[in-house]
RODO-250119 format. One record per residue (C-alpha): x, y, z; residue number from 1; residue in one letter. Coordinates in Angstrom, 2 decimals. Layout:
N
+---------+---------+---------+-----+----+
!    east !   north !      up !   i ! aa !
+---------+---------+---------+-----+----+
!       X !       Y !       Z ! NUM !  a !
...
+---------+---------+---------+-----+----+
END
This chain:
326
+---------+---------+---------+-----+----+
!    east !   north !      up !   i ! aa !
+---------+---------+---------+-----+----+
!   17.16 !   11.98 !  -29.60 !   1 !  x !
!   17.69 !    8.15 !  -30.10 !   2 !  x !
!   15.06 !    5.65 !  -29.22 !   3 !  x !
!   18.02 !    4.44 !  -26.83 !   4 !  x !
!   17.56 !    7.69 !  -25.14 !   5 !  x !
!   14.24 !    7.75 !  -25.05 !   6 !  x !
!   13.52 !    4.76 !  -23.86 !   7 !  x !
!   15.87 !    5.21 !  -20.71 !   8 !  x !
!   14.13 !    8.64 !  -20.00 !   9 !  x !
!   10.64 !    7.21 !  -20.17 !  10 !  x !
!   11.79 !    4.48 !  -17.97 !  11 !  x !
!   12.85 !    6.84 !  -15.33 !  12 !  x !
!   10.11 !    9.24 !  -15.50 !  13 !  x !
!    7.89 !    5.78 !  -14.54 !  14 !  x !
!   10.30 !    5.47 !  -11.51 !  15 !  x !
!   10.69 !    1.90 !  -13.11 !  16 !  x !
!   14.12 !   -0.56 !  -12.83 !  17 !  x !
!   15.48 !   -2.06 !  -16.04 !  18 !  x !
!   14.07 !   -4.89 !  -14.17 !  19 !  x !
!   10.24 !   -3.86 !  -14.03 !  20 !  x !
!   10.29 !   -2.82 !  -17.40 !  21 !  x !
!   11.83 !   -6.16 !  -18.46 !  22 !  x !
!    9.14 !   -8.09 !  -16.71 !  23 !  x !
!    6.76 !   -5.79 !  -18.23 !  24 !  x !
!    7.70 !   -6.17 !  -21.65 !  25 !  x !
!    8.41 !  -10.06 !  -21.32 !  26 !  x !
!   11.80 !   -9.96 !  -22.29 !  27 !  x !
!   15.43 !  -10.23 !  -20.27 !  28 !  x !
!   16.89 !   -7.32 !  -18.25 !  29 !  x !
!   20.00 !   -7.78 !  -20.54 !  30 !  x !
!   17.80 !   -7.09 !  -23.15 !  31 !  x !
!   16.77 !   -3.69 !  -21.63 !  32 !  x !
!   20.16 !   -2.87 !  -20.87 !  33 !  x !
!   21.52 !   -2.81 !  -24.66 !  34 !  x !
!   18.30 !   -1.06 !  -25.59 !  35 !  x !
!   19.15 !    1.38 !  -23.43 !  36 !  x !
!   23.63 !    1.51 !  -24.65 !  37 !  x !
!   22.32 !    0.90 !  -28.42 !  38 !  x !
!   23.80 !   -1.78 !  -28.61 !  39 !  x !
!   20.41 !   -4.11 !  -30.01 !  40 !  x !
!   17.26 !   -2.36 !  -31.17 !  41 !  x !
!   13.53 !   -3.77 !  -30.45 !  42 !  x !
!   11.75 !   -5.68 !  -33.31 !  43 !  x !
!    8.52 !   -3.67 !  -34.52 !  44 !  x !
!    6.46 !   -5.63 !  -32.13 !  45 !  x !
!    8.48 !   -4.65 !  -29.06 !  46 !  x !
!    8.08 !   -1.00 !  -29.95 !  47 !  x !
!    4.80 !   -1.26 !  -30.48 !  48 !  x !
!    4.49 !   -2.51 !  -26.58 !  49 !  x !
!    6.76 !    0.05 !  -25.38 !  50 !  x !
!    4.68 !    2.56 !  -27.31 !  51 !  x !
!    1.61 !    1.38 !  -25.28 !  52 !  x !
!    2.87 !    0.73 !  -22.44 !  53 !  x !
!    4.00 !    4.57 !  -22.18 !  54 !  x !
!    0.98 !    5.93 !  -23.89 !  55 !  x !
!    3.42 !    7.70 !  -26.36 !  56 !  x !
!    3.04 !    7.28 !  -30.13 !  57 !  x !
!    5.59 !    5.06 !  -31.89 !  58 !  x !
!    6.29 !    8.34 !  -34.06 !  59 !  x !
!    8.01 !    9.43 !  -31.37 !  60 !  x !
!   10.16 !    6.26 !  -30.52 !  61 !  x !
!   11.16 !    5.77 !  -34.18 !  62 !  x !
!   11.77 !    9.07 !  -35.69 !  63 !  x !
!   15.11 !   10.69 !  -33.90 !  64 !  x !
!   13.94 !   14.15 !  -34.96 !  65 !  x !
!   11.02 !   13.99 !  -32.68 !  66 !  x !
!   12.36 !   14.98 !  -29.28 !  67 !  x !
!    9.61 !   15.63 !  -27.37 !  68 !  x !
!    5.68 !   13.57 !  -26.81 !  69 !  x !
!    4.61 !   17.26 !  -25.25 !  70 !  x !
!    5.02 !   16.63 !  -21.76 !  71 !  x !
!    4.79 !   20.17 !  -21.40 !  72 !  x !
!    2.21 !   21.31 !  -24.11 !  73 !  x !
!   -1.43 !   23.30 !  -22.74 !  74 !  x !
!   -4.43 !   21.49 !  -22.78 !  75 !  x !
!   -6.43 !   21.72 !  -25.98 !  76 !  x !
!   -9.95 !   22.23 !  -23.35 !  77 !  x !
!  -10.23 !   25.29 !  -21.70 !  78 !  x !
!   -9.32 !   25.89 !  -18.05 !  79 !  x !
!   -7.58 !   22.46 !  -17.87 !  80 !  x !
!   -3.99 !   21.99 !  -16.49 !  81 !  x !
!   -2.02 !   19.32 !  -17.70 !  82 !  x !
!    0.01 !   17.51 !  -15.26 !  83 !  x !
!    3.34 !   16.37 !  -16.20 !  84 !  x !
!    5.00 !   13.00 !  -14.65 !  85 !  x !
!    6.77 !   15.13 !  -12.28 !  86 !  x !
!    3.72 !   17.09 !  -10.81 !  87 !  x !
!    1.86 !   14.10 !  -10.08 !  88 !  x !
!    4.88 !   12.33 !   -8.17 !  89 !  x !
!    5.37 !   15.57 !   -6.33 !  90 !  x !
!    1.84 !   15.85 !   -5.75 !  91 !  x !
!    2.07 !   12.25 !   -4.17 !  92 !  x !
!    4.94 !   12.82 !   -2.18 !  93 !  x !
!    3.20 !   16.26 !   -0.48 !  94 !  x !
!    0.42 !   13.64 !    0.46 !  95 !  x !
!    2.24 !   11.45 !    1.88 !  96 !  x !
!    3.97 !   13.87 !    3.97 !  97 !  x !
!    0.85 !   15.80 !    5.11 !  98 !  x !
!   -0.23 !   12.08 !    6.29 !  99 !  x !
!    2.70 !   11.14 !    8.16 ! 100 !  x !
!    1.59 !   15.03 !    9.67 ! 101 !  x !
!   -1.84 !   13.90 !   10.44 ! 102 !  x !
!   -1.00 !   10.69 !   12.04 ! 103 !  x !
!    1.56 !   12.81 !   14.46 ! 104 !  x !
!   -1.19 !   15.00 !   15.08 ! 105 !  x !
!   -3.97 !   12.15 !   15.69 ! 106 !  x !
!   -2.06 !   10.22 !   17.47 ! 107 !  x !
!   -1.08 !   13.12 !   20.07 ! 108 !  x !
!   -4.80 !   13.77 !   20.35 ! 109 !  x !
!   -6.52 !   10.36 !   20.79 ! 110 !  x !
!   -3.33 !    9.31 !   23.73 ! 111 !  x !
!   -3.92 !   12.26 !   25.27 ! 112 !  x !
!   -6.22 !   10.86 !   27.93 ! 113 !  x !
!   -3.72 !    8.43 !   29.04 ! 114 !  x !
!   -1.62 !   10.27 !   31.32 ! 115 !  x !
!   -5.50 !   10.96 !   32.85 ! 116 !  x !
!   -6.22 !    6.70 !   32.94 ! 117 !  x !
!   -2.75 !    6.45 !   34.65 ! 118 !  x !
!   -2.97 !    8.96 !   37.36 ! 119 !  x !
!   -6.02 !    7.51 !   37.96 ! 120 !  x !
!   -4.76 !    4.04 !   38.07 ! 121 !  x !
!   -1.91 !    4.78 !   39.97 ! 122 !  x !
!   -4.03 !    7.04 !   42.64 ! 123 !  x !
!   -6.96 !    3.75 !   42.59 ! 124 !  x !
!   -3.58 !    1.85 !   43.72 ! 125 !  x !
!   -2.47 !    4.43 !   46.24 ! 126 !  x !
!    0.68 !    4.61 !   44.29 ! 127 !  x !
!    3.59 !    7.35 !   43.97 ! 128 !  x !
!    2.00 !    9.08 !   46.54 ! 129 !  x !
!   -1.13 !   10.00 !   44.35 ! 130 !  x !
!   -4.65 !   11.09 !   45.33 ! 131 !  x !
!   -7.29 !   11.81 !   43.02 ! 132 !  x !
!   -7.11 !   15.60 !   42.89 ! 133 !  x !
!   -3.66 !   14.95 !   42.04 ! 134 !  x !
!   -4.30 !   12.36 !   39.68 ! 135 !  x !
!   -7.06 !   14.30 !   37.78 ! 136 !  x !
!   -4.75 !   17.74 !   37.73 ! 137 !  x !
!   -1.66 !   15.75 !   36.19 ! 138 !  x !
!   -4.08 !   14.05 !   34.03 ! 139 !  x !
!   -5.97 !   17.65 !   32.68 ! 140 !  x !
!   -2.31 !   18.83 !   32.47 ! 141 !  x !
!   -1.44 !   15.73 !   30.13 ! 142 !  x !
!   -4.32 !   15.89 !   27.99 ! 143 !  x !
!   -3.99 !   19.79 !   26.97 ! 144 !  x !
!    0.12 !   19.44 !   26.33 ! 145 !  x !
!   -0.51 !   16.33 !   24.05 ! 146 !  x !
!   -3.53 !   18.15 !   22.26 ! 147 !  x !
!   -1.20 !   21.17 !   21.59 ! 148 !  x !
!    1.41 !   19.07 !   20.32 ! 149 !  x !
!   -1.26 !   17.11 !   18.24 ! 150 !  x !
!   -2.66 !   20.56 !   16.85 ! 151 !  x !
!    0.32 !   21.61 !   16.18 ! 152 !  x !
!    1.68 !   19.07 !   13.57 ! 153 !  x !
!   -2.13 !   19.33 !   12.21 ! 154 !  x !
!   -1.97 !   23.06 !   11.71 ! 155 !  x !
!    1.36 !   22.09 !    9.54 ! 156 !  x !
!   -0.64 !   20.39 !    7.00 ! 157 !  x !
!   -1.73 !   23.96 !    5.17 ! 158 !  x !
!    1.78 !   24.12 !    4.06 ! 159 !  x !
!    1.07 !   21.59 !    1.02 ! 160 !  x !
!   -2.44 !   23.21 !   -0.06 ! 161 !  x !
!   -0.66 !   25.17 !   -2.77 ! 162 !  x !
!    1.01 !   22.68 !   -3.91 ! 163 !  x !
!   -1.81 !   19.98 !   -4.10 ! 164 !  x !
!   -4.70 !   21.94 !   -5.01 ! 165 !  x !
!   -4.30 !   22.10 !   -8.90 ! 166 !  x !
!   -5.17 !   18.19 !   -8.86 ! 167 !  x !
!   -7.22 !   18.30 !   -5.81 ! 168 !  x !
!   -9.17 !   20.90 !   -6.59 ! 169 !  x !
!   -9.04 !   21.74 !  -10.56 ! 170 !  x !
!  -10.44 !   20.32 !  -13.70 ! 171 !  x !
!   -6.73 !   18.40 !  -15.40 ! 172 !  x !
!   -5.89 !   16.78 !  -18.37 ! 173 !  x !
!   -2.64 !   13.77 !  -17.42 ! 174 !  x !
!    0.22 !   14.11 !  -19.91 ! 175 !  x !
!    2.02 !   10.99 !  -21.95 ! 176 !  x !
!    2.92 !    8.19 !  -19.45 ! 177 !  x !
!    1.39 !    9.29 !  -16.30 ! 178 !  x !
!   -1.75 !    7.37 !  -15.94 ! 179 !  x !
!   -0.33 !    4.04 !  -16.82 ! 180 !  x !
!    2.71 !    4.52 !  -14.65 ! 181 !  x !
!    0.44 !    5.45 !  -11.73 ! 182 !  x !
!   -2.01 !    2.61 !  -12.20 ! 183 !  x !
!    1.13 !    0.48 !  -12.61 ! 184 !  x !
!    1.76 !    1.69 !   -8.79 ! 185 !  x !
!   -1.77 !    1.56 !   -7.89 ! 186 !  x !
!   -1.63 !   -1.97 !   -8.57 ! 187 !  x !
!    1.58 !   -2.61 !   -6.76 ! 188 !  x !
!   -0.02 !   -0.80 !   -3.88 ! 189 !  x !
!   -3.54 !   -2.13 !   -2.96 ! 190 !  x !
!   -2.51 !   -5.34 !   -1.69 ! 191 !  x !
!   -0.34 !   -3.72 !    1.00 ! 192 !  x !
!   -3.54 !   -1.17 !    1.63 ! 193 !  x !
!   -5.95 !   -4.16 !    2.02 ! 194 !  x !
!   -3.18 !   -5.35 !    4.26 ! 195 !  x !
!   -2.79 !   -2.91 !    6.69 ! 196 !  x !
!   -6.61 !   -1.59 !    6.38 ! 197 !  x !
!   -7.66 !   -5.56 !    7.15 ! 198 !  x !
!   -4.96 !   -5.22 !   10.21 ! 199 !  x !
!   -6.14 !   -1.43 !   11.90 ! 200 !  x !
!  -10.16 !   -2.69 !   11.50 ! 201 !  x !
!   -8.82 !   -6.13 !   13.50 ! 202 !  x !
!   -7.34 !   -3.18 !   16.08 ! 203 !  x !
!  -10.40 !   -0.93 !   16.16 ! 204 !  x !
!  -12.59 !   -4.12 !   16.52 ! 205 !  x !
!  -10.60 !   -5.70 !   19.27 ! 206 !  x !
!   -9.87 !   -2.78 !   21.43 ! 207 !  x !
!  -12.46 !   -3.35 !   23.45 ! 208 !  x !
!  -11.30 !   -7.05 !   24.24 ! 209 !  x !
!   -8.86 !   -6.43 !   26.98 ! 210 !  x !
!  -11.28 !   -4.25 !   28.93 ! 211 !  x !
!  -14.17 !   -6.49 !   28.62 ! 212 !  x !
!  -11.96 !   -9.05 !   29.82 ! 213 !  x !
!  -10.62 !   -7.00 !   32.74 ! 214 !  x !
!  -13.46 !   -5.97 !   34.00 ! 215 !  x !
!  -14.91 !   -9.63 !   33.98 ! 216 !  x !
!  -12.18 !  -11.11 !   35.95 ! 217 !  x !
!   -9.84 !   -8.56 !   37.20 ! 218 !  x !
!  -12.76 !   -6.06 !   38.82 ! 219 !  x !
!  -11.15 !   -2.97 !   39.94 ! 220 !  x !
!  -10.45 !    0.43 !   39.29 ! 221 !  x !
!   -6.94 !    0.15 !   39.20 ! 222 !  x !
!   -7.71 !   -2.72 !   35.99 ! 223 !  x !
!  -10.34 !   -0.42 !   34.27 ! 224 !  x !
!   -8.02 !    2.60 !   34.37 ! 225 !  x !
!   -5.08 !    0.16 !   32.44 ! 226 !  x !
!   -7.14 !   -1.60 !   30.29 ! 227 !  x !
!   -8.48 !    1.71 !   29.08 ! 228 !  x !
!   -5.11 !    2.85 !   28.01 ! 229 !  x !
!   -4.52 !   -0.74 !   26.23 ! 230 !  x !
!   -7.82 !    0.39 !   24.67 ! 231 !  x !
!   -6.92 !    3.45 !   23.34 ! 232 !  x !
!   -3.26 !    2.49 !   21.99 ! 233 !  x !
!   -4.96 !   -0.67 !   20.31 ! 234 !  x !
!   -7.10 !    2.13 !   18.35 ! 235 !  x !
!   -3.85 !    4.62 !   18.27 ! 236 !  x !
!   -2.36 !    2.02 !   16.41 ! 237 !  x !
!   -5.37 !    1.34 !   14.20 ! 238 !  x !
!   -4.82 !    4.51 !   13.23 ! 239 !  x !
!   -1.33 !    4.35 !   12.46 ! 240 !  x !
!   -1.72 !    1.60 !    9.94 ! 241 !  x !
!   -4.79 !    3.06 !    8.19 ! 242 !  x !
!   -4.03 !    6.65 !    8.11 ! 243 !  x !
!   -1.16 !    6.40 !    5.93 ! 244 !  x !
!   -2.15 !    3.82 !    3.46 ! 245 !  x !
!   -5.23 !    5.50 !    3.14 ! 246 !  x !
!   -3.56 !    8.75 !    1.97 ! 247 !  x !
!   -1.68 !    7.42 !   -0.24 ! 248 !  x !
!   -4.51 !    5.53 !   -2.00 ! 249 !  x !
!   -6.35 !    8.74 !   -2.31 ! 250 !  x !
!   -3.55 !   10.18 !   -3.84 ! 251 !  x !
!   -3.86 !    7.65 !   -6.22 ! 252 !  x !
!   -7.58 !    7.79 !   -6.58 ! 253 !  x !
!   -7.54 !   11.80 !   -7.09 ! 254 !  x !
!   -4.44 !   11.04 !  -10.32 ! 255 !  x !
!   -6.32 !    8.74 !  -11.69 ! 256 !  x !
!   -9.86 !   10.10 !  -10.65 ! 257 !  x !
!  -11.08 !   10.24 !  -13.95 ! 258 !  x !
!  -11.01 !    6.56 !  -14.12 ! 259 !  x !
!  -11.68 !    5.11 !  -10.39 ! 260 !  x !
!  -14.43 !    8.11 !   -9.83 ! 261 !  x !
!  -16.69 !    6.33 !  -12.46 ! 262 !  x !
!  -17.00 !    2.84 !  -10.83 ! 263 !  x !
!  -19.44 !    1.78 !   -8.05 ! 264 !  x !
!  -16.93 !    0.07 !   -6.33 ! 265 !  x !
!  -14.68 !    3.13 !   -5.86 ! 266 !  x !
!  -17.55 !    5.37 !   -4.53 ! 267 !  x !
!  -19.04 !    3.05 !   -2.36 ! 268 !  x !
!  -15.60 !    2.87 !   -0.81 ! 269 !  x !
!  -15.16 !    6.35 !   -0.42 ! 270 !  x !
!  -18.84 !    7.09 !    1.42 ! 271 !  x !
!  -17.77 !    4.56 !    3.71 ! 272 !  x !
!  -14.44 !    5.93 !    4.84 ! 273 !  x !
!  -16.07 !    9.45 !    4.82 ! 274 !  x !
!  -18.17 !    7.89 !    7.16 ! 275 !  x !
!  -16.03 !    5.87 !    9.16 ! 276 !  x !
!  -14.15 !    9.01 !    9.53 ! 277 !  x !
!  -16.59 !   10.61 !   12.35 ! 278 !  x !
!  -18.38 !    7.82 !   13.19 ! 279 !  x !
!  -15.79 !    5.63 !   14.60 ! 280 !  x !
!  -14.40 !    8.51 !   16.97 ! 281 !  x !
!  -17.99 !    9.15 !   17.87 ! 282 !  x !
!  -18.42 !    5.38 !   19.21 ! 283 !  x !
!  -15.54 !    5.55 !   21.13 ! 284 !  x !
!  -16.62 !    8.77 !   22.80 ! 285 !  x !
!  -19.57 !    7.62 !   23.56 ! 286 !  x !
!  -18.50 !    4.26 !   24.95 ! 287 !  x !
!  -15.96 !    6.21 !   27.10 ! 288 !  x !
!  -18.91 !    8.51 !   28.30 ! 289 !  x !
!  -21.13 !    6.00 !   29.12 ! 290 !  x !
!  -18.54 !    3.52 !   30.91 ! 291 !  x !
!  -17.59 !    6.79 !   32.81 ! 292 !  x !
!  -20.54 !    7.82 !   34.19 ! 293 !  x !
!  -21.61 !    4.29 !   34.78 ! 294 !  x !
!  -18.50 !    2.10 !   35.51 ! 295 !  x !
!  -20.30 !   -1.02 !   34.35 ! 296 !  x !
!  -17.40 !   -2.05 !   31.73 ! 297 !  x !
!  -18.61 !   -5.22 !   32.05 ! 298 !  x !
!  -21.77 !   -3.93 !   29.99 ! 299 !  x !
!  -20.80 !   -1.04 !   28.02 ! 300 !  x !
!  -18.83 !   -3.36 !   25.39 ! 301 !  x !
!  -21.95 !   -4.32 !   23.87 ! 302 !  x !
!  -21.40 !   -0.83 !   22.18 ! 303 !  x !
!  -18.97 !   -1.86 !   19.86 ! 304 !  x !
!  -20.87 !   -5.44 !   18.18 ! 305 !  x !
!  -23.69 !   -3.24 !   17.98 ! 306 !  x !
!  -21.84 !   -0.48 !   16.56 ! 307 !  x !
!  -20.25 !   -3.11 !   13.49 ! 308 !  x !
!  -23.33 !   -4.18 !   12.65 ! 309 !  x !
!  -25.05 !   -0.56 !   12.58 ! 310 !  x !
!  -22.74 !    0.74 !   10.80 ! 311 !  x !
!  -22.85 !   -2.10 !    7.79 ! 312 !  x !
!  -26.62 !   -0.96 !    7.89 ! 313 !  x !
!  -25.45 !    2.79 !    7.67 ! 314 !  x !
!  -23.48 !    2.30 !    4.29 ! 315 !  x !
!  -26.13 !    0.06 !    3.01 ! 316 !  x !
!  -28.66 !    2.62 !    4.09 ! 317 !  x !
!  -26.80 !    5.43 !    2.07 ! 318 !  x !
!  -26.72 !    2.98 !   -1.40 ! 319 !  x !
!  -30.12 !    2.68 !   -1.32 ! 320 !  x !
!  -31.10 !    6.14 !   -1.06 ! 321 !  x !
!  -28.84 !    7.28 !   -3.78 ! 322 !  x !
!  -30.69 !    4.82 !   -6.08 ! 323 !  x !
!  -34.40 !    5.87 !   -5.29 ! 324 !  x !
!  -32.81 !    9.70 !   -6.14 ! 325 !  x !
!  -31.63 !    8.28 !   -9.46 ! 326 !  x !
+---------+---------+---------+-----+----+
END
């Protein structure tokens, strides 16, 4: 094989454009392109960068007899797979998929109780007839046909264990190519994950706005019951935004693990979104409950200021006692 050819299929295995790789390299995409035909052929210093930049030895750009950089060969340590390029793009794509999955199912769950805030609203209102037995029966109704749906697409997410588990859950060795093309992406990523992580807090934070506001100046049951579903969409689409952006930079994370396990940074962000993970859903449970049972909206959003600042103290809290155990 001819360095032109090899140089095209290790562009393509890095799901790169002539473009990127031009940019990357510092030179014209013309330049790329009669790489690529044969028609010019990088100086020494130029194949020296593509050799880098692919993690493949510039034995195998230069020497025609040398098809292959062993994509495919077993790892020299025992009990250690070796993922190719195409493994770890598949393994991103079943992540990605089981997260659009999860963000069906979620999403289903946590609206549920609208149908319930709407009856309700509509039967505080006199409305379509409704009276609160009626209200609360359509609403029950609602809640366990949405939470069926919701299970359902969750249930669907066991269909990509197989085929995630060797890098989720096995020791693995990453073969020629990989780990720079996927930190390439990670980079290309994060600023659209700060992005829409910055945007879904700004939703979880501010859900609580409308209903404070409603309950100040618009007192009513008919108000509570609407602002509570403006409530829980504003968090529904929290949810949307992080969810998926948050898979995908775990996908990233586990591919590259070796590297981004090993930094304070990266663990300190994962405790905190393991913990934001129940905690959240447990403040808004709560807040519901207590609201509820005391219909004092206009006092049970102090819940969620407190709740910020708590749980700042929480993931500080959980630093500090992993250092006095070191």
């Amino acid at each position: 094989m001819i360095l032109a050819d090899k140089i095209v299929n290790l562009r393509k295995q890095a799901n790169w454009s002539q473009e990127e790789l031009a940019d990357k390299m510092g030179v014209s995409r013309q330049s790329v392109s009669k790489w690529e035909s044969a028609n010019s052929i990088p100086d020494l210093n130029k194949v020296i960068l593509l050799a880098n930049l692919f993690s493949v030895s510039t034995d195998y750009l230069l020497k025609d007899e040398i098809d292959s950089f062993d994509t495919g060969k077993v790892s020299e340590l025992p009990d250690v797979s070796l993922i190719t390029m195409e493994q770890a793009n598949h393994y991103l794509e079943c992540k990605v998929s089981a997260a659009e999955l999860t963000v069906k199912g979620v999403l289903l769950c946590v609206c549920s109780v609208i149908p319930l805030f709407f009856f309700g609203a509509m039967a505080a209102a006199q409305r379509m007839g409704m009276t609160n037995n009626l209200a609360a029966a359509c609403g029950i109704v609602g809640i366990l046909i949405l939470v069926c749906l919701g299970i359902s697409y969750l249930i669907k997410i066991n269909q990509f264990e197989t085929d995630t588990a060797t890098i989720d859950n096995e020791q693995f060795e990453l073969s020629y190519g990989v780990h720079s093309a996927f930190q390439e992406k990670l980079n290309h990523f994060k600023p659209r994950y700060h992005r829409r992580l910055s945007l879904g807090i700004f939703f979880f934070i501010g859900s609580f706005i409308p209903l404070m506001l409603g309950s100040l100046f618009y007192p009513g049951a008919e108000t509570i019951f609407m602002m509570l579903i403006v409530l829980i969409l504003m968090i529904a689409a929290g949810l949307y935004l992080v969810i998926p952006v948050s898979a995908r930079l775990d996908a990233y994370s586990a591919i590259l693990r070796d590297s981004l396990n090993k930094t304070a940074k990266a663990r300190r962000s994962e405790k905190a979104k393991k913990l934001a993970g129940f905690y959240w859903p447990l403040v808004t449970a709560v807040f519901l409950g207590w609201s509820l049972w005391t219909m004092n909206w206009g006092m049970t959003w102090i819940i969620w200021p407190v709740s910020a600042v708590l749980f700042a103290a929480l993931v500080g809290l959980t630093e500090l006692l992993e250092k006095d155990q070191r």
